[in-house]
Structure formats: C-alpha cells, structure tokens
C-alpha positions, 0 to 999 in steps of 0.5 A: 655516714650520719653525723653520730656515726661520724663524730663516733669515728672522728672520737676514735680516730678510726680510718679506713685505709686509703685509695689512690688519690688521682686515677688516670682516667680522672688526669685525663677528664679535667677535674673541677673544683669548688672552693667555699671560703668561710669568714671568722669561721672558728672550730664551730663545727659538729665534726670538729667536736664542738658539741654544741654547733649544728652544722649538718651540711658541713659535717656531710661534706667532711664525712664525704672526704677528710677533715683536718682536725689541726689546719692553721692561718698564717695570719688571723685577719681577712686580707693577709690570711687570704693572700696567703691563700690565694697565692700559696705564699705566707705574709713576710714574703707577700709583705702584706700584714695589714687590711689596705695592702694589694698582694700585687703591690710588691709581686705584680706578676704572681700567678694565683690559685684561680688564675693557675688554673685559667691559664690551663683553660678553666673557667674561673669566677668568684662569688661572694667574699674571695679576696678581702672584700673591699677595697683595692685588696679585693680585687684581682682580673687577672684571677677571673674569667668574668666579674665577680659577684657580690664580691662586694658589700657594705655593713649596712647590707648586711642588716635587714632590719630598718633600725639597724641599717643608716639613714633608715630610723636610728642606724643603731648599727647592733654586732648581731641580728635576728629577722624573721626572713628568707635566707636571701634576704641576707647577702650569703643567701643570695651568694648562694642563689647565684652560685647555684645559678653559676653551677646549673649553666656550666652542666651545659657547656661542658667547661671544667671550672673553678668556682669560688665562693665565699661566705661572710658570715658568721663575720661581725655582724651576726645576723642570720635569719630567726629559724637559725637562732631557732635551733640553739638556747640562749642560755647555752651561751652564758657567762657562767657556762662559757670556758676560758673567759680568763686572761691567761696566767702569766701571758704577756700583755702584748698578746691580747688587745681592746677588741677594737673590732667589737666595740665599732657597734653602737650597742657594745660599750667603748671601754670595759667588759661586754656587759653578760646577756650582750656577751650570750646575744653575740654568741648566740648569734654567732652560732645562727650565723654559722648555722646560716653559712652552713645551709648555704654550703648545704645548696651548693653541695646539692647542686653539684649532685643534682648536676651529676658533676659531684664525682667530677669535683674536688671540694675544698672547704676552709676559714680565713681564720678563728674568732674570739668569743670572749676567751682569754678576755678579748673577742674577734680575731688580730691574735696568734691564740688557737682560738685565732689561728685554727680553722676549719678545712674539709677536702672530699676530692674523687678517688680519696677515701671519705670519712677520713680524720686528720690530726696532722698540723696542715696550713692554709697555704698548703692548700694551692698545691694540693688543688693543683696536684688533685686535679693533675696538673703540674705543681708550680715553683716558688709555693711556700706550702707542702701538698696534702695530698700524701695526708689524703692517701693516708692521714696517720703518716708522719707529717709537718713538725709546725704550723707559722702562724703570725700577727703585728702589734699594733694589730691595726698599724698605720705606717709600720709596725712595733713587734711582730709575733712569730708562732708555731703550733706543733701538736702538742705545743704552742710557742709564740715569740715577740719581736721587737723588729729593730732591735730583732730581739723577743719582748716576750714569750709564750709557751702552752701544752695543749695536751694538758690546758687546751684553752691556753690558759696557763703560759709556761715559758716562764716556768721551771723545767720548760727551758728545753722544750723552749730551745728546741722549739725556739730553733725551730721557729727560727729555721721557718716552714722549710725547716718543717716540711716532712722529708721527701716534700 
C-alpha cells in the first residue's frame, strides 16, 4: 500500500477485518523477530500524520502490519523506558528512574526479552543502542548469544566534521550536523551495515533469531548526512510557523525544566531562549536525523525480503520515548507531556492483517508479552504489560482504560528524588499528579483534553466543572495499570 493510500485509511480509520494471528504451522516453524529501537523518536512519522516528516520505509512497514496511534513510555529518558521494555516490568518496580542504575541492581535474576527467547534456543544479538547505551546499564550477557555490536558510542563519534569533534581543531561540539558523506560514515549507518551483514549469515544455518537493533538518531546531536536535510525547507521549521512553543496556562512550574540537555552543546546559549534560526537548525536537523534512521529500517526490512525470511519474521518497531522541539518552552525529553511520552510502535507479524490503525492506548512494556505470544511460546509470569495481540485480531475492541506514564523532579536527581509525577493518558484525557514523596501528597496537578486542545496548552484541573473528570481519573490512577487492563487479560 503507498503512503497516500495509507495515510488516507489511517485518516478514515478504515480497517479491514482480522485474520487469526498465529497459525499452527507458524507455532510449530519458530518464528523470528526482529526488534528495531529508535531513540528520542517523537510522533515523527508520515503514518502518524505528521505531515511534514518523510519517512517512506517506516510508513511501508506500518502499511505491512498495524500502527498504534496512542502507545506510550513508562518513563521518557533512555535508561528507564528501556528497562521497562526489556523486562516487561514498569520503573517503581524495577526501581530504577535515573540514567546510572542497572535493572539487575535490585532483580538480579530477571529474565529479559531476549534472554526469553535464548533460553528457548534463539539466537540472540544486538547491534547498536539496545540498553542504555553506556555505562554499567548497558550491558546485559545473560541477554545475548554473542557480543553486541556497536552497542557502545561516544558523543564524539557521532560527528563526522573535524570542528565538531574534540582534540580535532575547535571541538565546538554543535546539537546538529550536516556533512556531505556516506551514511556509513555516521554510527547507524554502520549499525545498519552490520546487521545487514547479521541477517544474510543467519539465512545459512538456518537458526531462528532475535535480532535487535537499535538506532541512535535522531537523539541529540542531530547529524545526518546532507541529502537528508535535503529533502526538507529550512524555513518549514521557523518560529513563526512551529505550534505550541507556549508555556502552558495555568500548568505548574514543576512540570517543565531548563533543558539541561540542549544547552550541553557549545552552540546553545546557558541561560534563556534558543535564539529563532538556531531553534529552525535544530529542528531541521531533527527531521534529517529521523529521515537517516528511516533509510536505515528501510536496509534492514530489504534484507529480510531479499533473505526470504520476511514472512517468517514478526517485526516490531518502537521509541524509547518523545522529544521536545521547543513546545511548551522546553526542548528534549525528562517530561510527562505527550510530546514525551508518545511514541511510535509498528508490529507486521505473519498471519495479521496489515495495514491496520490502532487508536487503542498501548504501553511500552506490553510489548514482551505480545512478542512472546506471536511467536507461540508461553507468556511468562510477573510481566506488568497486557498482550497485544487481541488488538492485532482487531484494533476497534474495547481496550486499556490508561496508559502510566511517570518522571522524578529533580529530573536528573543525585541521591533521590523530591516529587514523582505520576500520569495516566486515557484517550481522551491526560492527568498528571505530583507527588511529594514524604509527605505522599500532590504538589500540583494537571488535567488536558485532547479532544479540544491536543498541544496541552491549557491545564484545566483548576477550572470549574472538571471536578468529576479529576476524581474519577484521580482513583484510576491510584488503582495503577492492574486496575486498567481490559476484562479478560
């Protein structure tokens, strides 16, 4: 299906009725999977209706099987969104909320994702950003059946432009790049190349696999090769021309922060605003940054086809978390906005109906047992997330009533932390609460209706007339995600 065609279904929301999901013969041939992780990916995708991305391979891939139009983090930075993932278990439980701590450090004996499916006599292997990405967090054996690849890498190698790269001239350090060069010449591009490589090898023996491979762009900085800023106007990313760069009303100061972030680059001012062409740069190279990712999930997706084990694999495609552009006044992630803590999911698994919209509210951590169930092995006990799979056989059911999504203040806390914003993201309404955690009382709260004011510009918790929406989804989020699942999960 070509991308207007699609986007015209999605708009419509037409979906063509469901096959069964996993045949018999497909439970009996071991199913492969291949699992692509994006970083800092927002809703930035043609078939998540931004209309102004351009993302042709990904928008393939969701015309290939069903996208989830409402999936949500547990938690938007890095390290704790994919713990989550990884162990289908949400922050409070793993306890882990900041970017330094292990998801083994208080469950030693865990058994994660990929490690599920080793122990089951997958061959296992990640290439590029899987875990964290640095430091102890990032690093799992009992997870792989061989090293990882690439699974580390410094801001320095990420720059391909002496300027921009320490102890090479002036080390400026800029938040985006633009170089006329391969895209090998950037680490997804070679992440890419050797999963590629990975894919061509497993054809010949035969070994059913779990392949992950994760993408670092368009995480900070933004560099991308110049043919990708190619295909986009500078101007398209203008102030003037940008929605929802204010601050919103009546929203509690604790729910915003400096963008500490950003301003680690030596071309973004310490204090104040983003002056407006650096503000456009920085977006810019934000969408060739996600344009680069996509033409790398575009090479992998063709190597499975030119393999012939695309009808063999189930393809799950996700973000770890959102990203700021300057909206609401702030930039980067460490927020509970929607801006945060929406992000893009694809799953084209064989024998499920493709081209499906999905405007369910799904999590993150649902993912672990819906790869589990579609390759026909036996959900494990102690996940926190509900299968999919029922949303595969058919995307209008009734679902979740919530999405918990959460963040610390201070967001990049040392020892512990003051308040812990707690959220839940119905579909039609957003309710954040602040918690002092020794005193277990709210500091503030926020309440928006997407239906009315999808930026989340205007919080109306304290507004007349809201009272009831705000006890009804105040006991809902005190209940937490067992009190969300649909009947019968």
């Amino acid at each position: 299906m070509n991308r207007r065609r699609f986007l015209k279904t999605l708009a419509a929301g037409v979906l063509a009725p469901a096959l069964p999901v996993v045949s018999e013969a497909a439970r009996k041939k071991k199913t492969n999977v291949l699992f692509i992780a994006i970083d800092d990916l927002r809703g930035t995708l043609g078939c998540l209706g931004d209309k102004i991305a351009v993302t042709p391979n990904m928008d393939k891939l969701a015309g290939e099987g069903t996208v989830f139009l409402n999936a949500y983090c547990q938690q938007a930075v890095c390290n704790p969104s994919r713990a989550s993932v990884i162990t289908g278990r949400r922050p409070d439980t793993l306890k882990v909320w900041d970017l330094k701590t292990h998801f083994r450090a208080h469950h030693p004996d865990i058994t994660t994702l990929p490690q599920y499916f080793k122990q089951r006599g997958y061959y296992t292997r990640s290439f590029g950003k899987i875990l964290h990405g640095q430091g102890p967090p990032s690093i799992d054996p009992p997870s792989w059946s061989a090293e990882p690849v690439w699974d580390h890498c410094t801001k320095r190698d990420q720059y391909v432009l002496p300027e921009n790269r320490p102890g090479e001239k002036s080390g400026k350090q800029a938040a985006a790049e633009c170089a006329d060069v391969p895209d090998e010449a950037y680490i997804d591009g070679k992440v890419a190349a050797e999963a590629v490589r990975k894919i061509e090898e497993l054809v010949e023996n035969g070994r059913a696999f779990f392949l992950a491979v994760g993408f670092r762009k368009p995480h900070l900085p933004c560099s991308a090769p110049k043919k990708y800023w190619d295909l986009y106007d500078r101007k398209t990313f203008e102030n003037d021309g940008w929605p929802g760069l204010k601050r919103p009303e009546d929203g509690p100061d604790i729910a915003l922060h400096n963008w500490k972030e950003l301003r680690g680059y030596t071309d973004i001012p310490d204090i104040g605003e983003v002056p407006p062409e650096k503000a456009a740069e920085v977006r810019h190279g934000y969408y060739a940054a996600a344009s680069y990712t996509d033409a790398q999930v575009g090479k992998l997706i063709d190597a499975l086809g030119r393999s012939g084990l695309r009808e063999n694999t189930i393809v799950c495609l996700w973000s770890d978390h959102g990203f700021h552009l300057g909206e609401h006044t702030i930039w980067c992630k460490t927020s509970n906005y929607e801006f945060d803590a929406r992000v893009p999911l694809i799953i084209a698994a064989p024998h499920t109906k493709k081209a499906q919209v999905c405007r369910r509210v799904v999590e993150l951590v649902d993912m672990y047992p819906t790869l589990v169930e579609l390759a026909g092995l036996p959900v494990p006990d102690g996940l926190e997330g509900t299968s999919m799979v029922p949303l595969l056989e058919n995307p209008q059911r009734d679902w979740k009533k919530a999405a918990f999504t959460q963040f610390p203040r201070p967001a990049y806390y040392k020892k512990t932390f003051d308040v812990m914003g707690y959220a839940i993201r119905t579909e039609r309404f957003h309710y954040i609460e602040w918690i002092d955690v020794k005193k277990a009382k709210p500091v503030a709260i926020e309440l928006y209706d997407h239906q009315s004011d999808p930026y989340e510009l205007t919080n109306l918790a304290q507004q007349r007339g809201r009272q009831h929406v705000i006890e009804e989804l105040g006991r809902l989020l005190k209940k937490g995600w067992k009190g969300a699942v649909p009947d019968g999960r």
